[in-house]
N, C-alpha and C positions, 0 to 999 in steps of 0.2 A: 832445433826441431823444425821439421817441415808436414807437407800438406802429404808426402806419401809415406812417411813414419806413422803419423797419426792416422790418415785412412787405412795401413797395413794391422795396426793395431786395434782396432773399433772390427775390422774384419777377423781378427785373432779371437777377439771378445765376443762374436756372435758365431762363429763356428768352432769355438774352441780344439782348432787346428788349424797348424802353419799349412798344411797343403790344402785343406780347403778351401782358405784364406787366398791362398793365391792362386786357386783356380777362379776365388770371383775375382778377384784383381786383374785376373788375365797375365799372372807372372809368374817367377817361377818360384819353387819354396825356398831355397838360400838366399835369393832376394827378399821377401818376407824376412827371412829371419834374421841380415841383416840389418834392416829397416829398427824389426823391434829392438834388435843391439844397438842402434843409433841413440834411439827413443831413450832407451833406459838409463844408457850414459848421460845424455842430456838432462832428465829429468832426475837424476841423484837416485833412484831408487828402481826395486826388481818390479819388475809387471806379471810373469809367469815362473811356476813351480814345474816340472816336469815331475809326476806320479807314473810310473810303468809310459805306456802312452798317452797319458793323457795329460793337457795342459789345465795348470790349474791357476787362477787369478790369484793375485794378493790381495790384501785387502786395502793398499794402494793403489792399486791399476784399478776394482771395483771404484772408489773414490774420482779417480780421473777418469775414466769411460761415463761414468754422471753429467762430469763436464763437458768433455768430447761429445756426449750426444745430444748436449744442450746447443752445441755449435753448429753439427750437422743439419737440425730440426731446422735452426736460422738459416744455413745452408740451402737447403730443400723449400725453404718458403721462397727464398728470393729464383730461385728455379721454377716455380709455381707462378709468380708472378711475371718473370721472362715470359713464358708459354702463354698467359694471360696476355701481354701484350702482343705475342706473337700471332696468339688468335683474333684479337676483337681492335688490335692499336692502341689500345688501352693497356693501362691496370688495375690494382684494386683503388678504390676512395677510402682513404683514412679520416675519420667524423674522432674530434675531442669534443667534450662537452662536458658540463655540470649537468650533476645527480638527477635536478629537477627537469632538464628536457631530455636528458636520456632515458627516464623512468618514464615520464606523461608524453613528450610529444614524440620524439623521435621514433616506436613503434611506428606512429600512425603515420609518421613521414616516409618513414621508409614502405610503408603500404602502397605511398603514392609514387614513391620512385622505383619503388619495383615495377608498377604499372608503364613508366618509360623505359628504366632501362632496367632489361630483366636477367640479365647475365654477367654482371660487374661484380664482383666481391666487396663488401663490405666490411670492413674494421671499426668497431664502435670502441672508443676510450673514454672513460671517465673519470673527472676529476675537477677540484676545485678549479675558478675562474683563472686563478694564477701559475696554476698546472697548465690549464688551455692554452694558456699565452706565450709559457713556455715551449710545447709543442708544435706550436704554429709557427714562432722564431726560428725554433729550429731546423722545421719543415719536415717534423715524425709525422703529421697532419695536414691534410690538404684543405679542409676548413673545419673552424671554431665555431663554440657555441657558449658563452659566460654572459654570466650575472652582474659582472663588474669588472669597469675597464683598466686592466690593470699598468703599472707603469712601466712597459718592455718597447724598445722603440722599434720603429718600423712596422710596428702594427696598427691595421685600421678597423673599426668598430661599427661596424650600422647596427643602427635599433630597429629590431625587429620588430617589438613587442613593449608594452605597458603596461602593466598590471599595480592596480592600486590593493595593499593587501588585507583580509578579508578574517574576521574571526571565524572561529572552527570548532564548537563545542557537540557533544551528545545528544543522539536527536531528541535523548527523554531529559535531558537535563534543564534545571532553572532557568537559564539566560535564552534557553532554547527559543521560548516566549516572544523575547525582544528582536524590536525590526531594525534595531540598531543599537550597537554595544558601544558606550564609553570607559576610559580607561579606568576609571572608578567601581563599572561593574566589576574588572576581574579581581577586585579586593578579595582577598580569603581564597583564592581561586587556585588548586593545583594546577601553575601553568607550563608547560612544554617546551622547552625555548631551543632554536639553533646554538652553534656553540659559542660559547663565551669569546669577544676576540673579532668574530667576521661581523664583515659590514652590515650585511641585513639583519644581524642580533641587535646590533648598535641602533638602527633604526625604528627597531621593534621598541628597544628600550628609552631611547629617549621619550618617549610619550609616556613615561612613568616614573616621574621625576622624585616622586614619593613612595615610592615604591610598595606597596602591599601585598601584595602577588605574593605566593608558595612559588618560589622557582624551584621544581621537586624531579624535571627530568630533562638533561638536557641532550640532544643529537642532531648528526649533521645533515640530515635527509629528512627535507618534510613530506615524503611520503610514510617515512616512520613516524612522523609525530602522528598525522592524519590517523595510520592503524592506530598508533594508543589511545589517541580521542574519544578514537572509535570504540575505543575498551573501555572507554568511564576511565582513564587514565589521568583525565586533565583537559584542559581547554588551550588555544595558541591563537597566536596569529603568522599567516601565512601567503606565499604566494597562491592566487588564485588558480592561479594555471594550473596547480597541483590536485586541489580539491575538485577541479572539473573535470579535468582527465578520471581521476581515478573515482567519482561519482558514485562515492560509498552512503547505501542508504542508512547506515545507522550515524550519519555525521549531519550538521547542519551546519551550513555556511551563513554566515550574521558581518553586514556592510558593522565595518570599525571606523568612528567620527572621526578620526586624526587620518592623514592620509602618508602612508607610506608606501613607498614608490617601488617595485619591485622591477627594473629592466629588464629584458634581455638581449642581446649582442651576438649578431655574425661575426665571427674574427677572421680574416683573411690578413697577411705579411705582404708586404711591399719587396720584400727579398724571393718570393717565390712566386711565379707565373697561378693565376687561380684559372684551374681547369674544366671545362663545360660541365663535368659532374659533380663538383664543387658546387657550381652556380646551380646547378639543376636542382641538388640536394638542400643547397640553401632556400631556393624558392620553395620548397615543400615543408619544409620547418614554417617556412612564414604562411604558406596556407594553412598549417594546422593550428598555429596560432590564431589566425582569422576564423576559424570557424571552433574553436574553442569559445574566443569571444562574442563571436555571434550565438553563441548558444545560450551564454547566460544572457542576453538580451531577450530571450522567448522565452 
């Protein structure tokens, strides 16, 4: 199988004719229809039925055209990104990140880096901190954004941000009251919790060594927990950075007496060059962290 079997075939598949086919091709139609003879031998099975004139798919070649155009789509991006670099010297910035700053901050980062550089494409990924780190190793990402520094070598960590984390109950609810929750309060309490397993659950839980809590919902995104909160759902504790960003007024945010530590981390690779829009895009994550922070200080 080659690259002019498969493009003579994807053109068979959208004009359903060999001379059509090879009029986009710019060849001629027994080429074409060699091509798909190539194809068909190679891949063990028929691609087209001939009815009177007209070609008709099997419902294998349907099957593989799926595929093939999943290829081309890949194809045509990296063609999109040549031209990109062809115009600007540039290409696109590929941004990984956890849930929590590509929900609350990243929006408002990229507000600010749209304000410098207004014509770069942007690719946002997300996923856990150990997906991040993954991607960065690899270099699908030109920089990171995690929670937690995971064990992948040649990567480096600056801390952005610090966030001590903060309970989150119903703005009509009982605890509402208090100017500070101990672990004691959330006795009897439908609590919310990250998933069983990651680090920030584990921290959450150690301060509950006796555990009394209703553990009644658990999920991986505390901006979902925040919405259930906010439903008379249950109560949590959380990164703050979550509940400031997303400044939902039927939730109230209450300082929890145990301090648990919630980081967050630039990740850049010691194996790939980090590029000015990298750094550019990193300093705007770190101002909107800063001015997140200064906002719960007023």
């Amino acid at each position: 199988m080659n690259f002019k079997q498969v493009e003579a075939f994807r053109a068979v598949m959208m004009t359903r004719s060999m001379t059509t086919a090879a009029g986009l091709l710019h060849t001629s139609q027994p080429n074409v229809s060699r091509w798909i003879a190539l194809l068909e031998n190679t891949l063990g099975f028929v691609l087209f039925k001939r009815v009177g004139t007209r070609l008709i798919p099997t419902p294998e070649a349907d099957a593989f055209y799926a595929d093939v155009e999943r290829a081309f789509i890949g194809l045509e991006s990296l063609n999109d990104s040549a031209s990109s670099i062809r115009r600007r010297g540039t290409g696109l910035l590929r941004v990984g990140a956890v849930g929590s700053i590509t929900q609350c901050v990243l929006p408002d980062a990229l507000r600010l880096f749209r304000d410098k550089v207004s014509d770069i494409p942007v690719v946002v990924s997300t996923g856990g901190s150990d997906v991040v780190a993954k991607w960065m190793a690899t270099g699908f990402c030109d920089i990171g954004f995690a929670s937690i520094q995971a064990d992948v070598p040649g990567l480096q960590y600056a801390r952005i941000n610090a966030a001590h984390g903060v309970a989150i109950v119903p703005r009509m609810h009982r605890l509402a009251r208090k100017k500070i929750l101990k672990p004691a309060d959330f006795n009897d309490e439908n609590f919310i919790s990250l998933p069983a397993g990651s680090f920030n659950r584990a921290s959450v839980d150690r301060h509950f060594p006796d555990d009394s809590r209703i553990l009644s919902i658990e999920t991986p995104y505390a901006t979902t927990i925040c919405s259930m909160v906010g439903r008379g759902l249950g109560v949590s504790i959380i990164n703050p950075v979550v509940s400031r960003a997303l400044n939902m007024p039927e939730l109230r945010e209450i300082p929890f007496s145990e301090k648990i530590e919630f980081p967050s981390y630039a990740v850049t690779s010691d194996h790939f060059p980090v590029g000015a829009l990298a750094r550019k895009m990193a300093d705007c994550v770190q101002e909107v962290f800063t001015l997140l922070n200064q906002a719960a200080e007023k």
